[in-house]
C-alpha atoms as a printed R data frame, in Angstrom:
    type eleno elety resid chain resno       x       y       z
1   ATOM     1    CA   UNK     A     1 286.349  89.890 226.157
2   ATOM     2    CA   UNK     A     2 285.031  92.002 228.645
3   ATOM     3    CA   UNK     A     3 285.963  95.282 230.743
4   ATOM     4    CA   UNK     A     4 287.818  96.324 233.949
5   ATOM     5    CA   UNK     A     5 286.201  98.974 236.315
6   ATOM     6    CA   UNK     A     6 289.690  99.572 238.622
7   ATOM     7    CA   UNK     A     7 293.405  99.551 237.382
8   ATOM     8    CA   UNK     A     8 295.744  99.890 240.777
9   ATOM     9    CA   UNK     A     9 294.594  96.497 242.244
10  ATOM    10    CA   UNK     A    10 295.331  95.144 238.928
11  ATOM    11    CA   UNK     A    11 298.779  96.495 238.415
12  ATOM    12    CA   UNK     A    12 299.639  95.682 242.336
13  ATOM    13    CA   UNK     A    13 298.083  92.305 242.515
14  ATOM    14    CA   UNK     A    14 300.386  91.871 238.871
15  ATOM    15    CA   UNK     A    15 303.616  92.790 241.348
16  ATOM    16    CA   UNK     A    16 303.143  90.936 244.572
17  ATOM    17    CA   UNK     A    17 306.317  89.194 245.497
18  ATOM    18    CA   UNK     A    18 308.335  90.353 242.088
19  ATOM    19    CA   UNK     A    19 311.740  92.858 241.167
20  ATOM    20    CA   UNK     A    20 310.002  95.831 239.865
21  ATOM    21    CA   UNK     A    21 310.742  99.355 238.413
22  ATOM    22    CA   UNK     A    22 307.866 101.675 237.977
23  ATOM    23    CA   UNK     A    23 308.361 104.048 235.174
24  ATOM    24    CA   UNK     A    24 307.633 107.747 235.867
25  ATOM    25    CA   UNK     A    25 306.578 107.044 239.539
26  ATOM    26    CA   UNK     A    26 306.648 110.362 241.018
27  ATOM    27    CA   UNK     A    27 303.169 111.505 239.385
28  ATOM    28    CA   UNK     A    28 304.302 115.330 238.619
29  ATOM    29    CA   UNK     A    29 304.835 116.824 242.445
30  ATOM    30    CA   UNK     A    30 306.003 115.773 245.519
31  ATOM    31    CA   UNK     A    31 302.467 116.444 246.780
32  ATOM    32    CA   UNK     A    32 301.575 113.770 245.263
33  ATOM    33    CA   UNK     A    33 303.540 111.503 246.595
34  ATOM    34    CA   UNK     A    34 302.065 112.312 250.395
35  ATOM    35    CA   UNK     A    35 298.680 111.062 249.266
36  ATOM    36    CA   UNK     A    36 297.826 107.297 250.473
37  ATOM    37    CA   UNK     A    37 296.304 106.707 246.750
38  ATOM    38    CA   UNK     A    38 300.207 106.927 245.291
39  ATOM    39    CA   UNK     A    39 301.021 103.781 243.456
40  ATOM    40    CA   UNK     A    40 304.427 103.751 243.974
41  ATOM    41    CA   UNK     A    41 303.815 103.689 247.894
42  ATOM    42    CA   UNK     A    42 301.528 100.842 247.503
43  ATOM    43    CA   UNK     A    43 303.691  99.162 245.087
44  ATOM    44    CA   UNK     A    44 306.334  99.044 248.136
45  ATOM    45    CA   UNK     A    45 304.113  97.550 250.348
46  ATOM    46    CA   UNK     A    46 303.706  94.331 247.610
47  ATOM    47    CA   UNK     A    47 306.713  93.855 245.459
48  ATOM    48    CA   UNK     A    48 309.922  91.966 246.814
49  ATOM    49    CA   UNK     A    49 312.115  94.584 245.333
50  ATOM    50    CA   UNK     A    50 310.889  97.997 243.833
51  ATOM    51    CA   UNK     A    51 312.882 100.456 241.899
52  ATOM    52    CA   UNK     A    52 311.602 103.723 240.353
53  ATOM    53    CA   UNK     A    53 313.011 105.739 237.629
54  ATOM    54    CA   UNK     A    54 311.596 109.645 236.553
55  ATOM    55    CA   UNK     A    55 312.865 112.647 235.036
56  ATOM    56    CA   UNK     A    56 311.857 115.369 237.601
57  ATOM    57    CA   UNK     A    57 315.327 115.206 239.110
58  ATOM    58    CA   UNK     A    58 314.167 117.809 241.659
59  ATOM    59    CA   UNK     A    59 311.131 115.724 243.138
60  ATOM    60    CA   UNK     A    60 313.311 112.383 243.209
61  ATOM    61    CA   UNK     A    61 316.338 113.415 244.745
62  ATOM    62    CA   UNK     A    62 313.874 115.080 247.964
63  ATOM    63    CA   UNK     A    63 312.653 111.400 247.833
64  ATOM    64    CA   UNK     A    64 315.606 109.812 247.745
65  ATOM    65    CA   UNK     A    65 316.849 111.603 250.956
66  ATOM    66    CA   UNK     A    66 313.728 110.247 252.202
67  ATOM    67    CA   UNK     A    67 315.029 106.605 251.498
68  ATOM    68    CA   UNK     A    68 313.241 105.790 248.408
69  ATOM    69    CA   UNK     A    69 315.243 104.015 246.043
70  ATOM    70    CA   UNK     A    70 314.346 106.219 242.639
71  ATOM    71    CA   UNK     A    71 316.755 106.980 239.848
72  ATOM    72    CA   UNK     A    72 316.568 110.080 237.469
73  ATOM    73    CA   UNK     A    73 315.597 109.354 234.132
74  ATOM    74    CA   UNK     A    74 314.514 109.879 230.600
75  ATOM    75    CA   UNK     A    75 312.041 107.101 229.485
76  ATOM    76    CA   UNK     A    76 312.824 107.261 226.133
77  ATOM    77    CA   UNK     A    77 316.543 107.184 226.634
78  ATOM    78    CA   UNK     A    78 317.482 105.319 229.834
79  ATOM    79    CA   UNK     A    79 320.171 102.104 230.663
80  ATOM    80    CA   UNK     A    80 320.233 100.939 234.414
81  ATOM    81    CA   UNK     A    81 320.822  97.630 233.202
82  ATOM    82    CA   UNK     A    82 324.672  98.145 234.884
83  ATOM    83    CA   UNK     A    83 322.801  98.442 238.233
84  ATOM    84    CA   UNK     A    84 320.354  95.621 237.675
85  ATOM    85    CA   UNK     A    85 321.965  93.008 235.118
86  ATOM    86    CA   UNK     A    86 319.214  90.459 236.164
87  ATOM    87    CA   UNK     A    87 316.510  92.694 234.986
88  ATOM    88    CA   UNK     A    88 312.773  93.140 236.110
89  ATOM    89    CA   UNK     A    89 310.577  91.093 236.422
90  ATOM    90    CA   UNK     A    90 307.636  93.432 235.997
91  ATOM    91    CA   UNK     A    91 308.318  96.894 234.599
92  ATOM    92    CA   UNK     A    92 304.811  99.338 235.082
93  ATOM    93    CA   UNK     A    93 304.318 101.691 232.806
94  ATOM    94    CA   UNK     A    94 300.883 103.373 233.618
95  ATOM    95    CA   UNK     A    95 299.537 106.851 231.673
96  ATOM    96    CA   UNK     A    96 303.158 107.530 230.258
97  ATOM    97    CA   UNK     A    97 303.637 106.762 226.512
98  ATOM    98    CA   UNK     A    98 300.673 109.327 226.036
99  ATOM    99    CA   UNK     A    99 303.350 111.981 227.098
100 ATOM   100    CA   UNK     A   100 305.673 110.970 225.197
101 ATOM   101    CA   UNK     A   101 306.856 111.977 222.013
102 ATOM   102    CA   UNK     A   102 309.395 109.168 221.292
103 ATOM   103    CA   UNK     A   103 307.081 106.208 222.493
104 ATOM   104    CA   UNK     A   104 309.255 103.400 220.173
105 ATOM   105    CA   UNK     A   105 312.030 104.716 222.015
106 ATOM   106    CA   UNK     A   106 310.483 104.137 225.570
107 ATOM   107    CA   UNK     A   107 309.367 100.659 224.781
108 ATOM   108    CA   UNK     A   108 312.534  99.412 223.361
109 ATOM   109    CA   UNK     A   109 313.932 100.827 226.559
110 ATOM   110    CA   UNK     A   110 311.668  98.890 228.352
111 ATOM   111    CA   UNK     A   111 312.402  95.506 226.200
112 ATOM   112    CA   UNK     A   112 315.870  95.592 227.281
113 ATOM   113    CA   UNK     A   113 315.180  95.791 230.857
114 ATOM   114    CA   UNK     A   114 312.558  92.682 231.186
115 ATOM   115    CA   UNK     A   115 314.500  89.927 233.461
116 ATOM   116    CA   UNK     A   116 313.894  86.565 231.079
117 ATOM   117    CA   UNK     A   117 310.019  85.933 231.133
118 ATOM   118    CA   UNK     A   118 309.198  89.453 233.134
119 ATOM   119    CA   UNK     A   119 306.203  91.505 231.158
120 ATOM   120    CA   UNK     A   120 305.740  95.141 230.897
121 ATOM   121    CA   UNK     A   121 302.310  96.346 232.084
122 ATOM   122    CA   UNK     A   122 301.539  99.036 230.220
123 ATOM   123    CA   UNK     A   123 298.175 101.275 230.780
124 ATOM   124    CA   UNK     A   124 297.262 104.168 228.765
125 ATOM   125    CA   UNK     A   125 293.765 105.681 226.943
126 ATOM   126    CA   UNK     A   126 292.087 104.154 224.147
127 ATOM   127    CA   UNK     A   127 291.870 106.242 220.850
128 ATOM   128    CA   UNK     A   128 288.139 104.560 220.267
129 ATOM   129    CA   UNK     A   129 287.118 104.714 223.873
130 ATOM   130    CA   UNK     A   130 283.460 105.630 223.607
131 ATOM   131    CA   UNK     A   131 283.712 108.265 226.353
132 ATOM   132    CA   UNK     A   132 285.798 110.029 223.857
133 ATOM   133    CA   UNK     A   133 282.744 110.137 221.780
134 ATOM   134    CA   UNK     A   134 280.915 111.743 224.663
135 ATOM   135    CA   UNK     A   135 283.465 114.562 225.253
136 ATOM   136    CA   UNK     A   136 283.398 115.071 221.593
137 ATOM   137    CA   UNK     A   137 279.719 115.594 221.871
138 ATOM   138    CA   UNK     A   138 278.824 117.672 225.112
139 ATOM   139    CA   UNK     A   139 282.193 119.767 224.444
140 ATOM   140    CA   UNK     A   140 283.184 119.291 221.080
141 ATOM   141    CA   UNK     A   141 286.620 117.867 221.924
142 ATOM   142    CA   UNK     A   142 287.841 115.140 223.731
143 ATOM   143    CA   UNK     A   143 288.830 115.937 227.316
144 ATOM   144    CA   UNK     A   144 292.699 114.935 228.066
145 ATOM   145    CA   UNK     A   145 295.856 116.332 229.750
146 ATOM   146    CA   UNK     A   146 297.458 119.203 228.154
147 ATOM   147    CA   UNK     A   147 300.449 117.199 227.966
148 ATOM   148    CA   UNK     A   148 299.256 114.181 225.869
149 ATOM   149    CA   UNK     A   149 300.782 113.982 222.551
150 ATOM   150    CA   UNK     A   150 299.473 110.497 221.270
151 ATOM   151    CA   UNK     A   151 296.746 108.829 221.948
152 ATOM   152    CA   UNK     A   152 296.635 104.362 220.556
153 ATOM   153    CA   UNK     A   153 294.477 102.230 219.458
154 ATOM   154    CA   UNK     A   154 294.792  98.291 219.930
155 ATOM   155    CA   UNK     A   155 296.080  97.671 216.393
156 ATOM   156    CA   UNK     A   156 298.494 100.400 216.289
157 ATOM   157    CA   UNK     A   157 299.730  99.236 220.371
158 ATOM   158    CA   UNK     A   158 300.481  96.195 218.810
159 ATOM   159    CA   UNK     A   159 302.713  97.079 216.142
160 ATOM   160    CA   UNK     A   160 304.178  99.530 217.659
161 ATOM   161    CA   UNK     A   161 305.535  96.874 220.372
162 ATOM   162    CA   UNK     A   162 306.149  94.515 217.615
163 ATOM   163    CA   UNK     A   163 308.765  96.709 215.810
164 ATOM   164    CA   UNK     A   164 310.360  97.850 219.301
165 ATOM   165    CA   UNK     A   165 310.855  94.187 220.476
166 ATOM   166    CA   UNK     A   166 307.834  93.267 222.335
167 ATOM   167    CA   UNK     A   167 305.146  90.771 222.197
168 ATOM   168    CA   UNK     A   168 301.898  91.901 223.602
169 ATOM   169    CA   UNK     A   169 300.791  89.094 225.557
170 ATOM   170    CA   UNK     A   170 296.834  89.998 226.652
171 ATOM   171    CA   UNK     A   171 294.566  93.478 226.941
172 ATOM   172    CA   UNK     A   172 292.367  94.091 229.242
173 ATOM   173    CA   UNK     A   173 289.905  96.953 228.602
174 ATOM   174    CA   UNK     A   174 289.113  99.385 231.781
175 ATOM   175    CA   UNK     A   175 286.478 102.204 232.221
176 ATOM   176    CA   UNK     A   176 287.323 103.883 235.559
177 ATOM   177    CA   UNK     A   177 284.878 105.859 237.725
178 ATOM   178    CA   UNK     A   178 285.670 109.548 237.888
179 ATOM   179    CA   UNK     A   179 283.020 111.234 240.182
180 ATOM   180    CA   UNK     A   180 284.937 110.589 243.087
181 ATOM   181    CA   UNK     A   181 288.189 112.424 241.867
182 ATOM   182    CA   UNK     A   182 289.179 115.547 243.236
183 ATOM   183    CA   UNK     A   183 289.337 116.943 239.601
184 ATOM   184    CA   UNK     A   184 284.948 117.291 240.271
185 ATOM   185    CA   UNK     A   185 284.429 119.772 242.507
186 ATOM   186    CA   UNK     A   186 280.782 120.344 242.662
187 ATOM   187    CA   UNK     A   187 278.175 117.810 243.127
188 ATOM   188    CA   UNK     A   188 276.851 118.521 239.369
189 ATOM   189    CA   UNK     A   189 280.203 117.673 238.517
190 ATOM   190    CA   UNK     A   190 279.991 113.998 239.941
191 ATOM   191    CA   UNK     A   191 276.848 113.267 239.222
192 ATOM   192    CA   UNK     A   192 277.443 113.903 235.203
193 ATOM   193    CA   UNK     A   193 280.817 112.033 235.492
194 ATOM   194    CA   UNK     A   194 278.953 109.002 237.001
195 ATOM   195    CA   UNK     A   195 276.275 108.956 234.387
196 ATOM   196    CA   UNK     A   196 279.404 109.484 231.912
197 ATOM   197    CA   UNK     A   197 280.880 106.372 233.644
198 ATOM   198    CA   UNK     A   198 277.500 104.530 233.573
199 ATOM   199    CA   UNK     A   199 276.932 105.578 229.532
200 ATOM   200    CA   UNK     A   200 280.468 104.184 228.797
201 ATOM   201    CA   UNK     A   201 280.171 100.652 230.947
202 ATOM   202    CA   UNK     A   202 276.356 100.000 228.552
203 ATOM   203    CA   UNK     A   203 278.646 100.475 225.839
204 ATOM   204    CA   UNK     A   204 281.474  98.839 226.748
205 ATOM   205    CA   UNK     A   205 278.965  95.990 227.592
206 ATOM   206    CA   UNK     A   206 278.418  95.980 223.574
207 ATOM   207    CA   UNK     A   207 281.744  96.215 222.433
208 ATOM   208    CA   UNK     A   208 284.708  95.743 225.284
209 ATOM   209    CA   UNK     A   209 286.696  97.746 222.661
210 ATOM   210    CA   UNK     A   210 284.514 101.124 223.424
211 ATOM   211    CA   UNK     A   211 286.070 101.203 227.254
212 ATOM   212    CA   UNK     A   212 288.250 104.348 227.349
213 ATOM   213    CA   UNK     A   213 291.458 102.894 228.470
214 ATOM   214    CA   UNK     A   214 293.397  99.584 228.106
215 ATOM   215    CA   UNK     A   215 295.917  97.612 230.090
216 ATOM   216    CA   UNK     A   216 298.764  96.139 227.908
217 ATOM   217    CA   UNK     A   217 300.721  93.228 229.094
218 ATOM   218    CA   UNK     A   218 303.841  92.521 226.859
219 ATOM   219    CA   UNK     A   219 306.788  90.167 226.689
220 ATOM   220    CA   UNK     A   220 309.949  90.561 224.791
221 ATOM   221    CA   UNK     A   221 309.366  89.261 221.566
């Protein structure tokens, strides 16, 4: 088992030519959605059919007049299954159930909205990721979103889709490169979140299961 170093290839090369809703697709602002890096956008450009669901009615109603086809939602409590009896056949569900504070809720959600044989592709941080242990160290806590309420591990991912109706299928481990993110402003910045980035991959070359993040693809059970 070995590591991932990108995650947005991996989740559009997963959608090419399928019926797709990406959960929580608006990425916080509007702004974001302008910017060529937003997955949704790309995810138009590969998937035969693309539907997007999110709660920040404001945001997706200004897109909707713009012709995107996004509905507003709560991911913990949501049914379009009235609009789209045949399902999905890929539902993404990147950096969400970290937010969440029902995340049973969410998946079960997402169990009943899998077309027969479509996976969810779930990606969110790994509790034992060993840049964790780094953040822990230089700054004596882990450095995450204010907005994070959970963080999983693979054992507790697994039963946790288990008892909401879903089979996890595969993991992949990823360990993404930072220093180019806008978040690092100065050059000091980037150059300690590449050696961060360089610290976790010898690591993660150890163990796979030290990698910071994971990819989760599950079936309905």
């Amino acid at each position: 088992m070995s590591f991932r170093t990108e995650k947005d290839q991996f989740i559009l090369d997963r959608c090419r030519g399928k019926r797709v809703l990406d959960v929580g697709c608006v990425n916080h602002t509007l702004e974001a959605t302008l910017l060529p890096d937003w997955r949704h956008g790309q995810l138009k450009e590969v998937a035969s059919e693309l539907t997007g669901l999110d709660y920040n009615a404001e945001v997706v109603n200004q897109l909707r007049e713009k012709g995107w086809n996004i509905l507003v939602g709560d991911a913990q409590n949501f049914d379009i299954r009235d609009k789209y009896p045949g399902g999905f056949e890929v539902i993404v569900a990147s950096e969400i159930i970290e937010h969440l504070p029902n995340p049973g809720s969410f998946l079960v959600c997402l169990q009943k909205h899998l077309a027969p044989g479509g996976v969810v592709l779930l990606t969110t941080p790994h509790a034992y990721g060993f840049g964790f242990f780094l953040e822990i160290l230089v700054f004596g806590e882990e450095v995450i979103n204010d907005d994070h309420v959970s963080t999983f591990s693979r054992k507790n991912m697994y039963w946790l889709m288990k008892k909401s109706g879903l089979q996890v299928k595969e993991y992949i481990w990823l360990i993404q490169d930072s220093s180019s993110m806008a978040m690092h402003k100065t050059t000091c910045a980037r150059v300690a979140a590449k050696i961060f980035f360089w610290l976790q991959c010898i690591a993660a070359t150890l163990r796979p299961g030290f990698s910071k993040e994971m990819i989760v693809i599950a079936e309905s059970a």
